[in-house]
N, CA, C and O of each residue as an XYZ file, in Angstrom:
332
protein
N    -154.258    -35.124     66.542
C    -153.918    -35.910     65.373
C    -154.505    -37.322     65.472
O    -155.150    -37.997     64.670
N    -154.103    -37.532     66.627
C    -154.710    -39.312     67.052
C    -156.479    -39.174     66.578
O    -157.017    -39.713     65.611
N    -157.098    -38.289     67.597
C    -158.457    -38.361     67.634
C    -159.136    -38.517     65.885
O    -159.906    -39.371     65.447
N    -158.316    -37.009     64.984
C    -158.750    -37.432     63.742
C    -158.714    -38.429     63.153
O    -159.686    -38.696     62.447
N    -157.739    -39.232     63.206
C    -157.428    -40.427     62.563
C    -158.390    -41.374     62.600
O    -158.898    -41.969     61.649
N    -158.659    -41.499     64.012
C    -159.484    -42.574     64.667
C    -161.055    -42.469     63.852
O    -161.627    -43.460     63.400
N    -161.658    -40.902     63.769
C    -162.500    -40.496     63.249
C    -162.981    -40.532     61.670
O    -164.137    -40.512     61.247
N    -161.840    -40.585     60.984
C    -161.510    -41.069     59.821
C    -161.854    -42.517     59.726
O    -162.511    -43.045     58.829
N    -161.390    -43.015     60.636
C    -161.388    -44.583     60.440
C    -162.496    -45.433     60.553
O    -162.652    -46.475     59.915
N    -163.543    -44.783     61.690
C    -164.636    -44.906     61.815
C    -165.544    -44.846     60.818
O    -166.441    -45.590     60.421
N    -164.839    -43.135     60.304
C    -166.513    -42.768     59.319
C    -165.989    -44.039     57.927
O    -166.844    -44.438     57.137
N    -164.911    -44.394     57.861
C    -164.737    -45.449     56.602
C    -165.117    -46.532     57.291
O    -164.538    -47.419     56.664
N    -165.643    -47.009     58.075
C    -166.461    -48.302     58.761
C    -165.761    -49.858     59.038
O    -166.036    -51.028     58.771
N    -164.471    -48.951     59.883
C    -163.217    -49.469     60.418
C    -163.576    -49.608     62.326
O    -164.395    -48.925     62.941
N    -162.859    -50.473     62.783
C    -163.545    -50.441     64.148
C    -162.763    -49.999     64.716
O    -161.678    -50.410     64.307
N    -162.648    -49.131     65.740
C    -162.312    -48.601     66.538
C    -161.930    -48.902     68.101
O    -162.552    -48.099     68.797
N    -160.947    -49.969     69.072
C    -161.221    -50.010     70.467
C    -159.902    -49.611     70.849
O    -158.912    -49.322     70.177
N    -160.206    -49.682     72.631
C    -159.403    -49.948     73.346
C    -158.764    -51.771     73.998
O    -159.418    -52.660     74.543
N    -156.968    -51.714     73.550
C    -157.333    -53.041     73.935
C    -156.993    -53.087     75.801
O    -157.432    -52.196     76.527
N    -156.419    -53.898     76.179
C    -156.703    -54.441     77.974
C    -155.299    -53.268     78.126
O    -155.685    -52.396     78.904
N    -154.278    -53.050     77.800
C    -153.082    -51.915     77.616
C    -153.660    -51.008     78.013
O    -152.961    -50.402     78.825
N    -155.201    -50.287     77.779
C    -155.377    -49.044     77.147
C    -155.067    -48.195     75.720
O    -155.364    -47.046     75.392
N    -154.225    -49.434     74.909
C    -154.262    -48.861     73.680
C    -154.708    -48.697     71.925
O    -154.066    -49.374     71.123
N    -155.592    -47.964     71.521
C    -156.070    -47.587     70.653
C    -155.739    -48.146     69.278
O    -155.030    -47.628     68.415
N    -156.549    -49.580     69.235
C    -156.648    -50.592     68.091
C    -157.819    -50.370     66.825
O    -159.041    -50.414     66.964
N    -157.071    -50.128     65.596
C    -158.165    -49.975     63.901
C    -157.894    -51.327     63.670
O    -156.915    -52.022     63.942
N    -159.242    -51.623     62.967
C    -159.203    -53.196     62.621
C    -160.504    -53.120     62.011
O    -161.341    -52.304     62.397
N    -160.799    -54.278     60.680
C    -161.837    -54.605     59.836
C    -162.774    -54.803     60.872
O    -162.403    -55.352     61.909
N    -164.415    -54.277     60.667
C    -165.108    -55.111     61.250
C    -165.588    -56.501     61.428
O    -166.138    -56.837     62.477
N    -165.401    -57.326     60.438
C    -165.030    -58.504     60.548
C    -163.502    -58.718     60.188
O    -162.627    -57.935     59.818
N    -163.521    -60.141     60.450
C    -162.358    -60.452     61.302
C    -161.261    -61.811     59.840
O    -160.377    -62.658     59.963
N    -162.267    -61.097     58.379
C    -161.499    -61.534     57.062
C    -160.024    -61.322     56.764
O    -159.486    -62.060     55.938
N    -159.398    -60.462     57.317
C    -158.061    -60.216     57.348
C    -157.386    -60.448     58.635
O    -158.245    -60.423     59.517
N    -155.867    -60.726     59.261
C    -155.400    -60.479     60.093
C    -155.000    -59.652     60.821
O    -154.554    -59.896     61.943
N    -155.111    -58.270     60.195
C    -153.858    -57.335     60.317
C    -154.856    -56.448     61.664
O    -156.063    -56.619     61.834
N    -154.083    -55.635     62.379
C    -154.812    -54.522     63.082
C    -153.451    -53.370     62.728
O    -152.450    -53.482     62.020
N    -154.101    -52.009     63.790
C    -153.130    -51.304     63.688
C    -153.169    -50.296     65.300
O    -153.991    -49.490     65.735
N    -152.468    -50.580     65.589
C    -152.378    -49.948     67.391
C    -151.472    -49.032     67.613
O    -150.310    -49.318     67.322
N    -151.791    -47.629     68.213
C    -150.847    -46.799     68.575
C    -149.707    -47.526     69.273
O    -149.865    -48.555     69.930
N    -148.461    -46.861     69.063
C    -147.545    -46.859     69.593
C    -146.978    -46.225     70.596
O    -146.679    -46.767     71.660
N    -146.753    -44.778     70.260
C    -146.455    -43.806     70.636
C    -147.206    -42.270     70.211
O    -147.856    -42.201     69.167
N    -147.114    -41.567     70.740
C    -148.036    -40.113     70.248
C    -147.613    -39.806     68.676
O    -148.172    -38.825     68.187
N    -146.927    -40.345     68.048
C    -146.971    -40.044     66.708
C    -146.931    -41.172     65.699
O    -147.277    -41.197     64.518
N    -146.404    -42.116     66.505
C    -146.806    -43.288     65.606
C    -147.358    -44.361     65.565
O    -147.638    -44.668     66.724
N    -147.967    -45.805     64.246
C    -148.804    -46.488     64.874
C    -148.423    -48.239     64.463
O    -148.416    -48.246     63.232
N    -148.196    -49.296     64.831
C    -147.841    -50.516     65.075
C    -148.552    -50.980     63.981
O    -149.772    -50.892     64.118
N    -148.115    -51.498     62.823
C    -148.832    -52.344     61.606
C    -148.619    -53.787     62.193
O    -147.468    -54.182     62.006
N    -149.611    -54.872     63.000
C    -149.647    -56.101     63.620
C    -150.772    -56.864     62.518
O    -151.962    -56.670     62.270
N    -149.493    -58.050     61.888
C    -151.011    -59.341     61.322
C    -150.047    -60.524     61.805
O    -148.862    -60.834     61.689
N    -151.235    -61.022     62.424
C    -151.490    -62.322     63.134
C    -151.029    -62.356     64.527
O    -151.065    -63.472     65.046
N    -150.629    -61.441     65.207
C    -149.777    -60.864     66.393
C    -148.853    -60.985     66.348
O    -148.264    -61.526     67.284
N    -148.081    -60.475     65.039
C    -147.073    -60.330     65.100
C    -146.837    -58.767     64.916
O    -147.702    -58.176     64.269
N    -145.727    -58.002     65.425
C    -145.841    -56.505     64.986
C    -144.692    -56.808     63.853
O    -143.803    -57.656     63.927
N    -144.986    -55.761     62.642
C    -144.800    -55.311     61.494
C    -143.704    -54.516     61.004
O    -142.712    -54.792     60.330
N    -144.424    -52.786     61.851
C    -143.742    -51.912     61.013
C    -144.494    -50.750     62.045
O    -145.570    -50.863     62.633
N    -143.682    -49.776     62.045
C    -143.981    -48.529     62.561
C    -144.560    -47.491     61.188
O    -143.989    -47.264     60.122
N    -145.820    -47.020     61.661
C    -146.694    -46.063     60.611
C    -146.817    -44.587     61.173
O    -147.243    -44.198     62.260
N    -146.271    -43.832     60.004
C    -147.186    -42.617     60.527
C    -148.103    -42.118     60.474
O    -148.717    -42.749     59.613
N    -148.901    -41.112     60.918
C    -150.380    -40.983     60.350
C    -150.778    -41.259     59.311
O    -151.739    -41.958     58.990
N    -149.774    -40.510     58.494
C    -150.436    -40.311     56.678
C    -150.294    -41.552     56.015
O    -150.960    -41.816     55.014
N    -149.407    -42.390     56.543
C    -149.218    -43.438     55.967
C    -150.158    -44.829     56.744
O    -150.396    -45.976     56.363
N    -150.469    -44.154     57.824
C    -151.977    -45.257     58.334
C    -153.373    -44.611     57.634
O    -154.394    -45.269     57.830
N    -153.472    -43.646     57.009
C    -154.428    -43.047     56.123
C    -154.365    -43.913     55.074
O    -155.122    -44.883     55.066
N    -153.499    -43.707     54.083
C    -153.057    -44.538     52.826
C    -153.307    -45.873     52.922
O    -153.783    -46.527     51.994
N    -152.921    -46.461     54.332
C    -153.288    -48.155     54.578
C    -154.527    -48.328     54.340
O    -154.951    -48.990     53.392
N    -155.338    -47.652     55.318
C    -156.753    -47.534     55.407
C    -157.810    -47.596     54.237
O    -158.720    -48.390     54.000
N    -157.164    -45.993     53.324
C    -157.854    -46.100     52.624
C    -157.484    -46.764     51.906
O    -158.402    -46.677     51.090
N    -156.682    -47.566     51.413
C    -156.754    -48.797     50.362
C    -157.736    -49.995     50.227
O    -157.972    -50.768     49.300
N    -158.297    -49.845     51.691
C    -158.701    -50.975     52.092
C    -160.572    -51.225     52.601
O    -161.190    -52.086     53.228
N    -160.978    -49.696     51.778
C    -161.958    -49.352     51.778
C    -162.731    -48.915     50.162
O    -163.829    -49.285     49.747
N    -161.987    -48.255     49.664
C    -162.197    -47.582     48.498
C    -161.597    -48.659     47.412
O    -160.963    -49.614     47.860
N    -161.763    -48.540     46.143
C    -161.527    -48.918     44.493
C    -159.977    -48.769     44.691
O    -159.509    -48.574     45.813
N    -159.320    -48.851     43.745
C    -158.157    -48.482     43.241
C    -157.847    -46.988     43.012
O    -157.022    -46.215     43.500
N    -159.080    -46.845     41.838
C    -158.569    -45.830     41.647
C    -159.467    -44.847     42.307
O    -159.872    -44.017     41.493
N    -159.778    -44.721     43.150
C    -160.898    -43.542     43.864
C    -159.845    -43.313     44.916
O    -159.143    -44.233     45.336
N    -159.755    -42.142     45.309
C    -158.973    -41.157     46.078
C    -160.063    -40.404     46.761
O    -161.258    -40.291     46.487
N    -159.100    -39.764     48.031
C    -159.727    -38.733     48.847
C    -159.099    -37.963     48.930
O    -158.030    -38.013     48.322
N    -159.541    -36.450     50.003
C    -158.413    -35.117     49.936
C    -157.926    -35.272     51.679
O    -157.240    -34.426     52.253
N    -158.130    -35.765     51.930
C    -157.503    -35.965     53.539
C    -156.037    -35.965     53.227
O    -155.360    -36.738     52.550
N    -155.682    -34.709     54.014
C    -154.403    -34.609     54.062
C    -154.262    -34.803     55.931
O    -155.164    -34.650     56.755
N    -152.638    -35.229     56.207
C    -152.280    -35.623     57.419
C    -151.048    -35.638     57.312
O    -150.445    -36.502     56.675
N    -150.308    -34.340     58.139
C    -148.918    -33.895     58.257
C    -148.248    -35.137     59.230
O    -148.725    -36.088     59.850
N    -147.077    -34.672     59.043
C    -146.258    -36.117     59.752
C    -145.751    -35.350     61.019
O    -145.092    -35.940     61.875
């Protein structure tokens, strides 16, 4: 589930690392917004802007973040992602 996500996030031209933790940070390629988003736990993922943490996400709903933040308003995708 993780790996797709990550893959998703990429092919929408989202960056992808590891931070010094070992854990698996999405974030703009530039650095115009604050926000990142870092695993938590095996199912869920840390919504952090400005280092502060947020909110706990689940996949589908770090999909939905994502793609908002790539695409139009009204343009949609079919990526589905069970919880």
């Amino acid at each position: 589930m993780k790996e797709m996500l990550i893959k998703q996030a990429k092919a929408w031209g989202f960056k992808c690392e590891f931070n010094k933790d070992g854990k698996c940070q999405i974030f703009l390629q530039t650095h115009r917004e604050r926000w990142k988003l870092q695993i938590a736990d095996e199912g869920r993922w840390m919504l952090i802007v400005g280092d502060v943490p947020q909110m706990l996400c689940l996949p589908s709903e770090v999909i939905k973040f994502l793609e908002r933040r790539c695409y139009p308003k009204n343009t949609s995708t079919n990526i589905k992602i069970s919880n």
